[in-house]
C-alpha positions as CSV (number, residue, x, y, z in Angstrom):
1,X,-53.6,-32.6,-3.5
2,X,-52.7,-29.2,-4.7
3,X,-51.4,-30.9,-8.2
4,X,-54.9,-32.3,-8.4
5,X,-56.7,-29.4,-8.0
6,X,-54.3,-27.3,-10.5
7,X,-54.6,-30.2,-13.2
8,X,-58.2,-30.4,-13.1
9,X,-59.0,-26.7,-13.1
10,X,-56.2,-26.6,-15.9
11,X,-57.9,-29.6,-18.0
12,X,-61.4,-27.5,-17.5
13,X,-59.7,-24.2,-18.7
14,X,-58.9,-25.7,-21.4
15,X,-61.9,-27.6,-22.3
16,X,-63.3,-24.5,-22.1
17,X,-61.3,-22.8,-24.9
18,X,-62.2,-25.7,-26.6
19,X,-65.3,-25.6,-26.7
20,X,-65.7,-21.8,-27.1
21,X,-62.8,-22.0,-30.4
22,X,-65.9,-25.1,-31.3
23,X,-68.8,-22.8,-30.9
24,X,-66.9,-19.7,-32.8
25,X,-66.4,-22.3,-35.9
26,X,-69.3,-23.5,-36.4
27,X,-70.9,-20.2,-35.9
28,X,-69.1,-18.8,-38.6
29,X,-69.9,-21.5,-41.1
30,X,-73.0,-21.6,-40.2
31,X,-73.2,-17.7,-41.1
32,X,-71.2,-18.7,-44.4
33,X,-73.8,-21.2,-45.1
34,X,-77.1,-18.7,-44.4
35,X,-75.1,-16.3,-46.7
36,X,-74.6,-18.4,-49.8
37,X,-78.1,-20.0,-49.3
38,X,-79.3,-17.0,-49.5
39,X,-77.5,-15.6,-52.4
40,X,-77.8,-18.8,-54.3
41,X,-81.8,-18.8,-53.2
42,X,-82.1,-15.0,-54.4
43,X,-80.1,-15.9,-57.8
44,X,-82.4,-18.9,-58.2
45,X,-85.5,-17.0,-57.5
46,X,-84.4,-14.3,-60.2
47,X,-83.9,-16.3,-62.5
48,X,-86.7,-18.1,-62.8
49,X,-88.8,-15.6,-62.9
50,X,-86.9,-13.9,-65.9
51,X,-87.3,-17.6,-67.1
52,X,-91.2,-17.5,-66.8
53,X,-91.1,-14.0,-68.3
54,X,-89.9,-15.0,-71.5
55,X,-91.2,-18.2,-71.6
56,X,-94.7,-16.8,-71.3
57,X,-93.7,-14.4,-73.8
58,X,-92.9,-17.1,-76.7
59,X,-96.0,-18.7,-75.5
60,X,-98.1,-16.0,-75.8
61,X,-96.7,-14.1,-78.9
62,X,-97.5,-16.9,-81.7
63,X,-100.5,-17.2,-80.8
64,X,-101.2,-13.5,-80.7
């Protein structure tokens, strides 16, 4: 009876870890993700407005 008891709290303890080492990983590529979203969305944003900016420009300058 002892064995059982020892295996089970053994099998929780390390379902445990396993699902805390889970948790830690996909936290972290989540964070990896947020970070290159946000860098690529910032990038993206930045240059389209430089984009707008000049094109507006070539618009605007013939017919000036």
């Amino acid at each position: 009876m002892a064995t059982s008891i020892q295996q089970s709290q053994s099998w929780a303890t390390r379902l445990m870890r396993r699902i805390l080492q889970t948790l830690l990983v996909l936290t972290v590529v989540l964070v990896a993700l947020a970070v290159l979203f946000l860098i690529v969305y910032g990038i993206g944003i930045h240059h389209h407005h430089s984009n707008t900016n000049h094109g507006a420009m070539t618009v605007f300058i013939p017919v000036l």
